[in-house]
C-alpha positions as CSV (number, residue, x, y, z in Angstrom):
1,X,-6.3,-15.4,4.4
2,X,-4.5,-12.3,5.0
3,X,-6.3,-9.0,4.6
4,X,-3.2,-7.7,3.1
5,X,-3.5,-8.3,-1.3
6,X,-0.1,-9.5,-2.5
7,X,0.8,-7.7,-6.1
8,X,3.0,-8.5,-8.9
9,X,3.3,-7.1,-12.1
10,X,1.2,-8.7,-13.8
11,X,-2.2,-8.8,-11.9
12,X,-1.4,-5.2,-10.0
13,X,-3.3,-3.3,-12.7
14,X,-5.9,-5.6,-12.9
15,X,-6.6,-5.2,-8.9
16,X,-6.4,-1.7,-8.9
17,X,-9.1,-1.8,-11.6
18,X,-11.2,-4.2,-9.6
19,X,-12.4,-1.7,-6.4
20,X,-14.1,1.4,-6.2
21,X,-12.4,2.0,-2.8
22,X,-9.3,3.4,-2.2
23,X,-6.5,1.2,-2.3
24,X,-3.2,2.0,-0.7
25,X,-0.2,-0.4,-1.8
26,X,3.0,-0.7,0.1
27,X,6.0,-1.0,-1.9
28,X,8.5,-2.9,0.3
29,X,12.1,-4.4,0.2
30,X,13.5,-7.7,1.4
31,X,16.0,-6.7,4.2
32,X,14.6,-3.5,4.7
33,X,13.9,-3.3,8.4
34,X,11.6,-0.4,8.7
35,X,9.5,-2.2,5.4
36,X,9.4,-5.3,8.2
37,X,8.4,-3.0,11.3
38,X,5.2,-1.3,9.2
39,X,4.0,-5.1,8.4
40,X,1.9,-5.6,11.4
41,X,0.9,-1.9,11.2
42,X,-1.1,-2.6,7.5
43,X,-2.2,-5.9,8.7
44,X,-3.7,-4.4,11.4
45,X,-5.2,-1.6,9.0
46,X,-6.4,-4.0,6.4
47,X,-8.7,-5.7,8.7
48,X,-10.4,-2.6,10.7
49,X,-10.7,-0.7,7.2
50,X,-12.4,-3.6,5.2
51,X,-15.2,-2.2,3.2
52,X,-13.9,1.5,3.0
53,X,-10.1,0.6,2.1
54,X,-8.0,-2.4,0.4
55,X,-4.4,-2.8,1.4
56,X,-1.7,-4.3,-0.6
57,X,1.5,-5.0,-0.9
58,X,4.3,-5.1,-3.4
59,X,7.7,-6.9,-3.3
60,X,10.3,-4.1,-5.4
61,X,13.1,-7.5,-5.5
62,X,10.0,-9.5,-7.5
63,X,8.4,-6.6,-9.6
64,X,11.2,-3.8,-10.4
65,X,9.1,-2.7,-13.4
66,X,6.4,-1.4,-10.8
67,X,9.0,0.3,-9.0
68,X,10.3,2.4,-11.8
69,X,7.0,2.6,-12.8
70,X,6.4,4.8,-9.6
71,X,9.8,6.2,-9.1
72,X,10.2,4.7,-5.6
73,X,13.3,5.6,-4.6
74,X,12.9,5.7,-0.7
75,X,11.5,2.2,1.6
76,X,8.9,1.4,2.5
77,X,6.8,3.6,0.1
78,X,3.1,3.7,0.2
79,X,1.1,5.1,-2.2
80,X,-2.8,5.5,-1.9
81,X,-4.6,5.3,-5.4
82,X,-8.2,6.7,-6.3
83,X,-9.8,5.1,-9.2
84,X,-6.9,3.6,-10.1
85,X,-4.7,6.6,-10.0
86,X,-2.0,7.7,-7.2
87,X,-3.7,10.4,-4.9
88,X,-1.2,10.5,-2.7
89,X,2.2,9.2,-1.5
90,X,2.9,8.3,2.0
91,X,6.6,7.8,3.3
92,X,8.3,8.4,6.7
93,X,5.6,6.8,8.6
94,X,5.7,6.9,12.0
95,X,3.5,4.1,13.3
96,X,0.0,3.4,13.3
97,X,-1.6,6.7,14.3
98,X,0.7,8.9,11.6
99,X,-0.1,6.6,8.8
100,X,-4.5,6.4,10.1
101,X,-4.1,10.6,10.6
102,X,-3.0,10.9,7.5
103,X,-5.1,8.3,5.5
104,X,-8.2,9.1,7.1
105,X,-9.2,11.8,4.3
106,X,-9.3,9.3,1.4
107,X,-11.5,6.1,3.4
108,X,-15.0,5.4,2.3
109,X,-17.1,5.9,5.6
């Protein structure tokens, strides 16, 4: 199973709801390469932060409610949510030690 929650609209309330840990959700494209090229990056992520942050993912071509919802208007899109509000959002990421530098201040140690 991957490590990595898949969201839709209609459970992605319901999951943020269901952790006391940070959660930080990628909103992601089909066709968008750099959306394709930050995949492994959150897999990788998911799995060495288990216990202090969940990772999940949204399709915006499946759920385009959640993206209004957010006003993403730039892919990918992450944003990191705090008791099951957005604390922070995270684009331009440039690999995995930009996006762990600038995470690292919201993870449960």
């Amino acid at each position: 199973m991957s490590p990595v929650i898949t969201l839709t609209e209609a459970d992605f309330d319901t999951h943020l709801a269901d952790t006391s840990l940070p959660i930080l959700i990628d909103f992601w494209a089909e066709g968008c390469g750099p959306c394709k090229a930050l995949e492994p990056v959150l897999q990788d992520l998911a799995g060495r932060a288990q216990g202090r942050l969940r990772v999940g993912s949204v399709r915006l071509d499946d759920n385009p409610a959640l993206a209004a919802r957010f006003e993403i208007m730039t892919l990918p899109t992450l944003i990191v949510f705090i008791n099951g509000e957005p604390a922070e959002r995270l684009t331009a990421i440039r690999g995995a030690d930009d996006l762990a530098e600038r995470l690292n201040r919201h993870l449960t140690h």
